[in-house]
Every structure is written in C-alpha cells, then in structure tokens.
N, C-alpha and C positions, 0 to 999 in steps of 0.2 A: 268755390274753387277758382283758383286765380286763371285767366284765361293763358294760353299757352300763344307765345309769338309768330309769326309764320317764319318757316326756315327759311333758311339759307342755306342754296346750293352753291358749292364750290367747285369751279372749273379746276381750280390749280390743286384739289385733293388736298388741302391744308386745312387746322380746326377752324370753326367760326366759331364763336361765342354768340350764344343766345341767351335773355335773360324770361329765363321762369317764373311771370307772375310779379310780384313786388316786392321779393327777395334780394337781399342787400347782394353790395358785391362776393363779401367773403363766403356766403355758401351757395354762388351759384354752381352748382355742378358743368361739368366741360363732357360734350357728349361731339364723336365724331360723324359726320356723313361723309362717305367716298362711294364717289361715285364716275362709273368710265365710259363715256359716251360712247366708247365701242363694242361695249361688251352688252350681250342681250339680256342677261340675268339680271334680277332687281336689284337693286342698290341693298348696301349689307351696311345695317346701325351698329356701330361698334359704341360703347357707354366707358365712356373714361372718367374717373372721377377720384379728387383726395382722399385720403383716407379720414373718416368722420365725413367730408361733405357731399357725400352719394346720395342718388336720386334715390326716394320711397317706393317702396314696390307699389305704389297708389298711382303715382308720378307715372313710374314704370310702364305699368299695365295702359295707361292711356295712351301712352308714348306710341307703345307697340300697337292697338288698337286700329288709332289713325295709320299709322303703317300698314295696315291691313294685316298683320302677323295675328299668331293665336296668344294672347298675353299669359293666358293660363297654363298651357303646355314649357311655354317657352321660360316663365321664371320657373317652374317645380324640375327644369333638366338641374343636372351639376356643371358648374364648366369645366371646359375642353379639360381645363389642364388639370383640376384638382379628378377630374376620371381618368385621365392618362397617368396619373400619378399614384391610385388606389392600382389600378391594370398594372402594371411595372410590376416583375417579380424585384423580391429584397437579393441583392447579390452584393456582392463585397464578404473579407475574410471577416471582417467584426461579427457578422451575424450568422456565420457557419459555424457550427461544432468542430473541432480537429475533430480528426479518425479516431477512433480508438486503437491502438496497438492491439494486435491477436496475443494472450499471451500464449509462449512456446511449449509444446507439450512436455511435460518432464519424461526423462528415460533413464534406465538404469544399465551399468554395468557390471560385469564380476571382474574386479580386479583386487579384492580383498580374499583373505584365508585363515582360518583357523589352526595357530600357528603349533598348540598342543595338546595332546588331551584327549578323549575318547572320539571327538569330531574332528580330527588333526589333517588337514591338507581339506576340507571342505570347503568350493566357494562360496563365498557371500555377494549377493547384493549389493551395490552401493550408486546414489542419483549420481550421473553426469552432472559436469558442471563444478559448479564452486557452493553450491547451495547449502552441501553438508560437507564436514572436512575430517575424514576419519583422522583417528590416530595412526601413523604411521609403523608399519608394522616390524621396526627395528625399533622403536620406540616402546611401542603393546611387550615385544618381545622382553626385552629389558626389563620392565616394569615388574611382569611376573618372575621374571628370574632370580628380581629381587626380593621382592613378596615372599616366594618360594622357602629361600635361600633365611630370611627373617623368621617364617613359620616353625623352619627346624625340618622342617622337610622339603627338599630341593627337589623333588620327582613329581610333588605337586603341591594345591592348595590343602591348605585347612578348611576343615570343612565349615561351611557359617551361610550368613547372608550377607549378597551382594546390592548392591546401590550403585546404579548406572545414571549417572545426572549429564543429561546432553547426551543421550545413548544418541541417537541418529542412526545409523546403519545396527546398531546393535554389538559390533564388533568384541567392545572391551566387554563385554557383560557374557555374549556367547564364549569369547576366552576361557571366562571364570568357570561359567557352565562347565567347561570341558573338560579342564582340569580339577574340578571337586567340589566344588562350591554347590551347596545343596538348593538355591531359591535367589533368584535376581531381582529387583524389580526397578523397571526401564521409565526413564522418564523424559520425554518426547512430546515435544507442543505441534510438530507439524503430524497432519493428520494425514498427507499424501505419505510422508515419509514412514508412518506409523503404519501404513494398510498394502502399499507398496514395496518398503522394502524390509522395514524391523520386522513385520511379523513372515513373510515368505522366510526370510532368512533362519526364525526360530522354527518354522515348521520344516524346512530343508535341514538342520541340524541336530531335531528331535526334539529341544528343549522349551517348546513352546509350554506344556505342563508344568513345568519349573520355575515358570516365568509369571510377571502380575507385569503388564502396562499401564500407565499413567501418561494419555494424554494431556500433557499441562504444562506450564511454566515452570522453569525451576524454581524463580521467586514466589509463585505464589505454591508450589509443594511444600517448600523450607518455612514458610509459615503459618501452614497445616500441614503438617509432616503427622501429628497424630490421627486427624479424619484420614490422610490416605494408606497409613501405613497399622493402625489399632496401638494397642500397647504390648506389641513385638518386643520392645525391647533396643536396643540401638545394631546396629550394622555391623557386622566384620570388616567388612572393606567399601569403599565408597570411593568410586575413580568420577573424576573431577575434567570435563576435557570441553568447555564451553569454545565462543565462536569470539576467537581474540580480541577483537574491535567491538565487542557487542557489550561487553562488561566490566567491572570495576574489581576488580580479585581481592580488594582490601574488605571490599563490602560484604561480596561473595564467603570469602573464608569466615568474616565475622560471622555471617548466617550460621555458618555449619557450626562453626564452634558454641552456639549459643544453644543452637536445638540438640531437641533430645536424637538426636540419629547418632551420636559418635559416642562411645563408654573407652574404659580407659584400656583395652586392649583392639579398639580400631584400628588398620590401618588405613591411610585414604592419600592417594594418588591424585597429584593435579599436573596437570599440562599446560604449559604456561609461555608465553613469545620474551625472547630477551626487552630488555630494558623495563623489565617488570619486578619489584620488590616484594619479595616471599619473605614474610617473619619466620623466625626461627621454631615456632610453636604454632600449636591450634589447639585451644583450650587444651584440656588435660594430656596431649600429646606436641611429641617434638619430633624435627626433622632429620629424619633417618639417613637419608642422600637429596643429591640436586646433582643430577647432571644434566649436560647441554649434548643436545644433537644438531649440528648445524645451525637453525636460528630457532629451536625449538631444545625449552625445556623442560625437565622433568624434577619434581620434589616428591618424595614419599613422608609422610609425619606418622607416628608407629608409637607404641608405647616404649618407655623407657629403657627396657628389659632388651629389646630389639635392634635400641641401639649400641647397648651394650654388646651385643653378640656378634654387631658387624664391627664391632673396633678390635 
C-alpha cells in the first residue's frame, strides 16, 4: 500500500492538494481540511472528488481511521442529501391526481301527461335536466290525431302492437297504451331511466302488463329484432323519437326499413330537427304527412291506402 503524505493544514481554509501514493496527476483525488482555530469541535473532512477519480472505499476507510472517526459506520450512512431527498414528500400538480368530479344525483319531475285515452290527464315522470328529451306534447298530440284520423277511427287507435324505440320516459308508448293499442314493447338502454322513471310511470298508469322492456340499444335491437321480439310478426306502429345529435336518420331509417318489424300496413312516426332529409318512403311504405313544429319535425310513413284517404 502506497504510503499516505502528511497533511497539510490550512490557516486560510482553502483546498491543499495532497498527492496519494504514486499516483499520476490525473487521478489524484482533491479532498478538503477546514479547520477554525476558534471553534472547539474537531476539524470536519469534507472529500471532494471528479467524477470517475474518487477515492476507494479502501483509501477511504484509512483516511478516516487516522482521523480517529469510525470508518465503517461512517461509509455504510447515505449522504446528507441523497436522505433529505428520499424524506421530502413528492408535491407538485404532475404527481397529484385531479379530484374526481361527484357525479350529480339524477331527479325527476312530473311535467308530462297523458294526453287521451283510458289514463287521460295522468302524470308522468320525467329526469330533470336535458338527459332525456320527451316528445313534446302538442307534437305526441298531433301524431295520434293523425294515426287516428288514418286508422278510420278518429276516437281512437287500431288496435295492434306498439314499438317504442328511444322510449325514455315512456310517454309515446303509454299514449298508445291509452288509446287502444293492445301490447307495447319499450326500448330503453339507460337503466336509471328504465327503473326510475319508464317503469314507475307504467305502474302509475296500470299498463305495466301490457308492456315487455328491453333494456338495449336501439342498434343493437334492430339487428336482433327476432331474439327480442320471437316471430310475432311485424309491428302496427313504431314511433321513432332518438336524441338529435346522437344519430344518423339515413342509417337509422335504412335499419328499419330492412328488418322484419315493418309489414305493409305499418305505420311509424319519426321525430326529426330541421335541416335533416326524410326520403319520401320506408321500404314498402310512404310518407303520409311532415309537419314542422317550431324547430321540430314530424313524418308519418303509412301504407298506401292511408294516403289515399288523407288526400
């Protein structure tokens, strides 16, 4: 082992260079001594050194030895600053989670009615908010008057099955109910809406028996329309009342037209926003009326026979 130099103490507390042994200039390590001839405490070896030309923990331990220190306690600590740095809590927004948002409890109101028919001035249910968006009921009104008025009997429905696609409150479909329609079936993918307010609704207006729910998509009904519905047969009427922005009506209509739910004495009501193009047909049926109500419109498609009777 190469013998180690005698130090150098510095009055003016500046580095002294010591050379290690017979070790070239480029890796002698630079280690400091300060020392304050007023202060009672023993002088504190601070080791300063390049990086790659650090002293050996071998080097080390003698170092500290002659200094009287414990060399083995003293290299197995961490330094100051890499243990101040594990202690430090993490803060900054990078490493925090946002909050979650509470979502807001859903509520319902009655501001809807059953406009004719055996349950005639009964309220309905419907969520606050913009979540679901009945059919407006100078619109509902309309609809059947025309239906009605088509059937050959203005006092009420024909009697058949109903097809409520986008039921949501239930509204148009409990209508049908009311007025004569023997059997509905509701088709409804929220399930707050379906347990909350479609079915309270049908038990408050008796016609929960009469009724089959289908929590689902309308897309995915329309392309099982036989697993959910057997081989019934197709539909009497089928009102059409989706959520404006939410769908494609070209596509939509194509659906229906293609499945077996529509025969050639259907009729089927859609509810549709301006600036939207209604073909004059749906497979084997054509369009009876279009009227506009403020920025909402109305098309009824009907068999042939129907149109005739309203010209």
């Amino acid at each position: 082992m190469a013998a180690l130099s005698p130090l150098i103490l510095s009055p003016l507390l500046v580095n002294v260079k010591t050379n290690l042994g017979s070790s070239s200039s480029s890796s002698i390590p630079l280690f400091d001594i300060a020392s304050r001839p007023t202060n009672r405490y023993s002088s504190v070896i601070v080791f300063s050194y390049k990086s790659g030309n650090g002293l050996a923990n071998k080097e080390k331990k003698v170092l500290l030895e002659r200094y009287g220190y414990d060399a083995d306690e003293m290299l197995s600590q961490p330094s100051t600053k890499s243990k101040r740095r594990k202690e430090l809590p993490k803060t900054g927004r990078r490493n925090e989670d946002p909050p979650e948002d509470p979502q807001p409890q859903r509520t319902t109101h009655t501001l809807l009615q059953v406009l004719g028919g055996t349950a005639r001035r009964k309220k309905l249910l419907s969520p606050k908010g913009m979540d679901v968006r009945p059919m407006m009921e100078v619109v509902k009104g309309a609809a059947f008057d025309i239906l009605q008025a088509a059937g050959g009997c203005p006092a009420s429905l024909r009697p058949g099955r109903w097809l409520d696609l986008y039921s949501g409150t239930g509204s148009v479909g409990i209508e049908a109910l009311s007025r004569g329609c023997s059997e509905v079936h509701f088709i409804e993918m929220d399930p707050w809406v379906v347990s909350d307010v479609l079915r309270p609704n049908l038990q408050w207006t008796g016609f929960l028996d009469a009724s089959v729910i289908h929590t689902v998509r309308v897309e995915k009904f329309l392309e099982r329309a036989e697993q959910f519905v057997g081989n019934s047969g197709p539909f009497d009427y089928i009102s059409v009342t989706p959520p404006y922005t939410q769908v494609d009506y070209g596509v939509l209509m194509g659906q229906i037209s293609e499945s077996g739910l529509i025969g050639e004495v259907t009729f089927i009501v859609v509810e549709y926003p301006l600036r939207t193009i209604m073909l004059d047909s749906c497979g084997c049926l054509v369009k009876i009326t279009d009227r506009r109500f403020g920025r909402t419109h109305l098309a009824i498609y009907g068999p042939t026979w129907a149109q005739k009777k309203r010209q």
